[in-house]
C-alpha atoms as one frame of an Amber mdcrd trajectory, in Angstrom:
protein
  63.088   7.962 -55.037  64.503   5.543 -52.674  62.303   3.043 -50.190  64.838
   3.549 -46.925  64.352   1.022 -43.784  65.267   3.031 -40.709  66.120   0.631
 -37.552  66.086   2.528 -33.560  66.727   0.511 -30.298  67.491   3.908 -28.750
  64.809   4.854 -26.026  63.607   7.044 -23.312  67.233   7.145 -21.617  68.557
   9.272 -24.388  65.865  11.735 -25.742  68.444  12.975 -28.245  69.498   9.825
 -30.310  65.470   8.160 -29.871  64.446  11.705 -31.672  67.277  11.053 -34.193
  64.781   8.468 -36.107  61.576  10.152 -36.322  63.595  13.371 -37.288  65.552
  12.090 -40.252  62.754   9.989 -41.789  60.666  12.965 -41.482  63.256  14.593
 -43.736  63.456  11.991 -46.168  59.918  11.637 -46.569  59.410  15.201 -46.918
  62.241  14.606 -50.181  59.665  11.874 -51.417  61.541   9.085 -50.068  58.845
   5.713 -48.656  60.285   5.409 -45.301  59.507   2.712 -43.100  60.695   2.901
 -38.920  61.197  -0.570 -37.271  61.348   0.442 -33.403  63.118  -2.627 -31.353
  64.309  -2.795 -27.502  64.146   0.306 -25.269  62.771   2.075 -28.766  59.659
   0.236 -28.336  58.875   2.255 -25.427  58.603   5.336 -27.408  55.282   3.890
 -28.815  53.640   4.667 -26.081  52.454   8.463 -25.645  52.928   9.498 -22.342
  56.427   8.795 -23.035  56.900  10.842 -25.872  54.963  13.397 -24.929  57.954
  13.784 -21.558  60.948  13.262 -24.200  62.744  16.796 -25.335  65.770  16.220
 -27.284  68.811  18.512 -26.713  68.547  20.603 -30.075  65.459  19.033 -32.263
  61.408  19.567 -31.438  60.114  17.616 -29.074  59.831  13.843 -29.814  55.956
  13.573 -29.711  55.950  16.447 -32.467  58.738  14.622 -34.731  56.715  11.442
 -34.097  53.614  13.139 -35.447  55.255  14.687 -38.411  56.313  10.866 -39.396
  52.616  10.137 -39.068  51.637  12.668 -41.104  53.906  12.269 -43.539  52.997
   8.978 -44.084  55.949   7.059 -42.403  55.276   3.304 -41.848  56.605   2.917
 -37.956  56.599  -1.399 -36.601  57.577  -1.708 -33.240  58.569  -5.179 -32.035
  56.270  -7.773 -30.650  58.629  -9.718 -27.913  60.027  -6.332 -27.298  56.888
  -4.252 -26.877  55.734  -7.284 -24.886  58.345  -6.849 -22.497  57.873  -3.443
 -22.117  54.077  -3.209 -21.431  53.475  -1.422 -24.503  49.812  -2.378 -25.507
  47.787  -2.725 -28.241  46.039   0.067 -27.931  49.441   2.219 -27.801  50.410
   0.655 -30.938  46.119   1.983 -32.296  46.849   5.160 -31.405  49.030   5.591
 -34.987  48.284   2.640 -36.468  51.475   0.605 -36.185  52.162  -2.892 -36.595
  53.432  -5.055 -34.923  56.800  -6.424 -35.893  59.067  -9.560 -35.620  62.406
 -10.967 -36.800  60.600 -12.420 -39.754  59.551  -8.836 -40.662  62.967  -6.825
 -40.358  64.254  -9.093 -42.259  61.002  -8.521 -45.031  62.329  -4.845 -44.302
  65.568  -5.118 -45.059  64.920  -6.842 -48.162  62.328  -4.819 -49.437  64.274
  -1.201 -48.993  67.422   0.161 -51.288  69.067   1.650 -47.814  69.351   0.520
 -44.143  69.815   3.149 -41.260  70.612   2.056 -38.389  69.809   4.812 -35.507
């Protein structure tokens, strides 16, 4: 099986393509891939859960319940420091499911570490 880095900077202003992360890597955990979600710009706000729980993608389950799944499945999700910074998103957002906290240095650890790169 393949370790696959999975990259989003899509957010709250297009519930369709931020669900399009959390829905494949779902997937290709589910096929016994290690998945690992590195959330950057506008995706950062997605960390916090009274946005997803107001974010319905046009044709997928709700983004809260994809964002769970990847939880459950054991998905490893890093949202960006500066960018969650920016974006109010606290540390207690990020406690919630037990991200970390992520930074250049670590996308690039990311990158190097997985046999695919998806860029969402």
């Amino acid at each position: 099986m393949s370790k696959i880095f999975m990259k989003s900077s899509w957010g709250s202003d297009d519930p369709t393509r931020a669900a399009m992360v959390f829905g494949h890597s779902a997937a290709l955990a589910k096929a016994g891939h290690e998945i690992r979600i590195f959330l950057l710009g506008e995706a950062s706000v997605l960390a916090r859960k009274a946005i997803r729980d107001q974010l319905f993608p046009v044709g997928w389950p709700a983004l809260a319940e994809q964002w769970q799944s990847c939880v459950d499945l054991g998905v490893a999700i890093e949202v960006c420091d500066a960018c969650r910074i920016a974006r109010g998103i606290t540390d207690a957002d990020l406690a919630e499911f037990k991200a970390t906290i992520g930074s250049p240095a670590t996308l690039v650890a990311g990158i190097e570490w997985a046999d695919k790169v998806i860029a969402e």
